[in-house]
C-alpha positions in Angstrom: 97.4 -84.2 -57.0 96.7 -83.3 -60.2 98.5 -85.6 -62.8 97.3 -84.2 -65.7 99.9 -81.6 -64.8 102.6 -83.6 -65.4 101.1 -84.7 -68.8 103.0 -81.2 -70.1 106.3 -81.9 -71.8 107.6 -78.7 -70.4 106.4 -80.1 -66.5 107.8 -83.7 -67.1 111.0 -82.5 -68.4 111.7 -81.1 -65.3 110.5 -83.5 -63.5 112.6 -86.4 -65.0 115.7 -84.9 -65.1 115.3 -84.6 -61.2 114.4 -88.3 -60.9 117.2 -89.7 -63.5 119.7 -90.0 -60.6 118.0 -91.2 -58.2 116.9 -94.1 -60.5 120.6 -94.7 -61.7 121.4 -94.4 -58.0 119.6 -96.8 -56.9 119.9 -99.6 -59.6 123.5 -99.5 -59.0 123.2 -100.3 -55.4 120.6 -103.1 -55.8 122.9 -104.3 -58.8 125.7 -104.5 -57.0 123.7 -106.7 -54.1 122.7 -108.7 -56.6 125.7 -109.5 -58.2 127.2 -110.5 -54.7 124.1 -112.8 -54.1 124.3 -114.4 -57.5 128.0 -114.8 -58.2 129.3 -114.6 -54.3 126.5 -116.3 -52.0 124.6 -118.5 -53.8 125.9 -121.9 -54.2 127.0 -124.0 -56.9 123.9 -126.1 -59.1 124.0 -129.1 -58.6 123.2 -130.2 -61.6 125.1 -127.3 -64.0 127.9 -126.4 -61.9 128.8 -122.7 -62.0 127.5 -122.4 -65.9 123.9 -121.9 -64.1 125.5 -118.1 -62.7 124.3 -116.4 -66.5 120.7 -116.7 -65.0 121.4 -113.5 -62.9 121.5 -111.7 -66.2 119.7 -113.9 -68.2 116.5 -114.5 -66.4 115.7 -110.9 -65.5 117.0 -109.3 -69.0 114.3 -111.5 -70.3 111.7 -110.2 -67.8 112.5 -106.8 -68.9 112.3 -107.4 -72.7 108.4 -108.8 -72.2 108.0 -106.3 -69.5 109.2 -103.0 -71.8 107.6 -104.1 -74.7 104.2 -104.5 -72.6 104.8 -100.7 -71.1 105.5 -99.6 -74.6 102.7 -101.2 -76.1 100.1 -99.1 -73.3 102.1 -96.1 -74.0 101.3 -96.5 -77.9 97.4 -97.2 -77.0 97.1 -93.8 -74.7 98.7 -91.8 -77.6 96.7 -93.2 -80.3 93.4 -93.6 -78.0 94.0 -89.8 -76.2 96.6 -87.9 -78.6 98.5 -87.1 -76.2 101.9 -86.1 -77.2 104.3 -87.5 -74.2 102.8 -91.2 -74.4 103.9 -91.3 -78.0 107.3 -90.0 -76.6 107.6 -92.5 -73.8 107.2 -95.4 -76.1 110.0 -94.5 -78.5 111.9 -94.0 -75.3 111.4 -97.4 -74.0 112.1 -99.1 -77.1 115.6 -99.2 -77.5 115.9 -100.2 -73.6 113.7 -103.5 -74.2 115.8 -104.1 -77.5 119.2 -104.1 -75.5 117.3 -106.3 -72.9 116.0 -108.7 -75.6 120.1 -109.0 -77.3 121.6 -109.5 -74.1 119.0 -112.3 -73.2 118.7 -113.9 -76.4 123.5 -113.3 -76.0 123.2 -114.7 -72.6 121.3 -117.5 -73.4 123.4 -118.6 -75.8 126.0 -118.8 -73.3 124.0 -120.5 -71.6 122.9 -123.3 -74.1 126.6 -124.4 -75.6 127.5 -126.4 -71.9 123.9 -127.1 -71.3 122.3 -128.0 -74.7 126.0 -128.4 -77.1 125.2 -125.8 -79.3 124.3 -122.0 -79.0 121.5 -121.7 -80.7 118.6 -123.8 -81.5 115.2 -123.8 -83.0 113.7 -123.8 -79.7 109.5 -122.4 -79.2 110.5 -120.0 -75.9 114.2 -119.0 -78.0 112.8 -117.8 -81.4 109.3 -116.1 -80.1 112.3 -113.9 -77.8 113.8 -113.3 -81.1 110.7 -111.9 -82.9 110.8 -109.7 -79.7 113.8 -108.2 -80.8 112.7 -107.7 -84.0 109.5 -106.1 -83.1 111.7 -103.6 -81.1 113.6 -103.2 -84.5 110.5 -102.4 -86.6 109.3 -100.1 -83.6 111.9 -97.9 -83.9 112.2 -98.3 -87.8 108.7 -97.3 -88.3 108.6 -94.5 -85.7 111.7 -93.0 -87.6 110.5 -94.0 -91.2 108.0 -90.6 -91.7 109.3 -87.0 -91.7 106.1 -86.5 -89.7 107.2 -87.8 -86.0 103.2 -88.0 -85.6 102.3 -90.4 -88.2 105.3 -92.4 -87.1 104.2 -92.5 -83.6 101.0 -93.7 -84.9 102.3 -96.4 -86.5 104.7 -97.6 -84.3 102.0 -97.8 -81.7 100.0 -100.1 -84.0 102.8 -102.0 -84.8 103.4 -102.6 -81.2 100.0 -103.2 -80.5 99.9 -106.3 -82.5 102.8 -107.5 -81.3 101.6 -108.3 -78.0 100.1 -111.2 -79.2 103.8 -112.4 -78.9 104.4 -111.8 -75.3 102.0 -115.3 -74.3 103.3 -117.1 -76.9 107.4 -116.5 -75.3 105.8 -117.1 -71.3 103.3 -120.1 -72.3 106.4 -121.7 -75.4 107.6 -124.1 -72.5 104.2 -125.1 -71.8 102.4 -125.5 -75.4 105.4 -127.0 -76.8 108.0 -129.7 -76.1 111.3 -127.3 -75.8 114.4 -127.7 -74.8 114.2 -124.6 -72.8 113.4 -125.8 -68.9 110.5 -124.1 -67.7 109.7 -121.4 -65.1 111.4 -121.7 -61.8 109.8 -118.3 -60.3 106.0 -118.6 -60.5 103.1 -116.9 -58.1 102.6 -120.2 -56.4 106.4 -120.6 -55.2 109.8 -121.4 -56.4 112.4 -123.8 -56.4 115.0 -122.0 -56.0 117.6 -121.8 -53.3 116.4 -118.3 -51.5 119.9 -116.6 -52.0 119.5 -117.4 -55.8 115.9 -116.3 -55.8 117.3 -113.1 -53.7 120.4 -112.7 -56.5 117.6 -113.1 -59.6 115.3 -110.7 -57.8 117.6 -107.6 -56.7 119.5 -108.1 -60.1 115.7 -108.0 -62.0 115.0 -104.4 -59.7 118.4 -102.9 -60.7 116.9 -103.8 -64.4 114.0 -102.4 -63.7 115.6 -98.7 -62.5 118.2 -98.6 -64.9 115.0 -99.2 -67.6 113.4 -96.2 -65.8 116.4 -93.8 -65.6 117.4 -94.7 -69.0 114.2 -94.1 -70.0 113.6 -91.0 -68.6 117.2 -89.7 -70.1 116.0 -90.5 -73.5 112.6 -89.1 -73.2 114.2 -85.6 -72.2 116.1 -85.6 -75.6 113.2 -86.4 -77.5 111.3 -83.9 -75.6 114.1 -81.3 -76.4 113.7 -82.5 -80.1 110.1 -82.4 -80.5 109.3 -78.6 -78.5 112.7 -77.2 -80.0 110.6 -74.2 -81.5 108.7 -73.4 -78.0 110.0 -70.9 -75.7 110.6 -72.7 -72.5 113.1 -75.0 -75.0 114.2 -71.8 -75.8 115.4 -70.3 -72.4 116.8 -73.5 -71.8 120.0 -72.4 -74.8 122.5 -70.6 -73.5 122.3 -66.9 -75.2 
């Protein structure tokens, strides 16, 4: 298969809006199992009582945010290392999806910390490098918008983003470097702690994330795809006459 083919915003157009469904389809079947492992079948912490439940959002919003923000970044380096047009779309597609993801866990954990911790929000290493997350999504989307040339602003967005990757070992490695308040990782390549229908409620929840990113990303690139080949004919015959 030839997948430079698909590299045509005309071909990928097509292409996404077939897939868009299926990806919403399916992330609202694994959320759905995932909610019922995490709020039905999994039992109470012992230690935090039913408080502990927020982690089924929480912990895999958070993924996300790191995750999104790593796609974007590669999407950024293609466009600026290749020119090619539809990375530099993909990336300002993604970018409002990992800021959402970022709010709702830095809104989440908030939640999370006035039972736990007594207060909603502290100074905390893993809690404030999540923030400058969200606000590199901010100046992402700023800076892609900020020049009447979409071009130069997918240039510099991609920069931007670039650099802030740094970030993304600084937020996973906070609870080691530092002496935080947040509790460390409880999912890890070596094994978990977990009880296995938690683990099973954190996981399904994080792959309904995961397609909902893909669908919604895939929505937003068509529009941006629309917006950007407006003046080409297949755009076009696309208008009703």
């Amino acid at each position: 298969m030839n997948f430079y083919y698909f590299a045509s915003p005309a071909t990928f157009y097509r292409l996404a809006g077939r897939l868009v469904p299926v990806f919403f389809a399916i992330a609202l079947v694994l959320g759905v199992a995932g909610m019922y492992m995490g709020f039905v079948v999994a039992p109470t912490d012992a230690q935090q009582g039913e408080v502990y439940r927020v982690i089924f959002i929480h912990v895999p919003a958070a993924w996300m945010s790191m995750f999104l923000y790593f796609l974007m970044a590669c999407y950024g380096a293609v466009s600026l290392t290749f020119n090619t047009r539809l990375a530099a779309m993909m990336a300002r597609s993604l970018a409002p999806t990992g800021a959402m993801f970022a709010f709702v866990a830095l809104w989440t954990g908030a939640f999370w910390g006035r039972p736990t911790w007594g207060t909603y929000w502290v100074w905390d290493a893993r809690i404030t490098s999540e923030l400058v997350l969200l606000f590199l999504y901010f100046g992402f989307i700023a800076l892609a918008n900020a020049f009447e040339d979409p071009r130069r602003g997918d240039r510099a967005a991609a920069l931007l983003a670039l650099i802030g990757l740094v970030n993304l070992p600084i937020i996973y490695f906070s609870v080691v470097w530092w002496n935080t308040l947040h509790q460390g990782s409880t999912v890890k390549l070596t094994g978990t702690t977990m009880h296995i229908a938690m683990l099973w409620g954190m996981l399904l929840m994080a792959l309904s994330f995961w397609m909902y990113s893909i669908g919604m990303s895939l929505t937003r690139v068509r529009a941006i795809i629309l917006e950007r080949e407006r003046r080409t004919h297949w755009v076009r015959a696309l208008q009703p006459a």
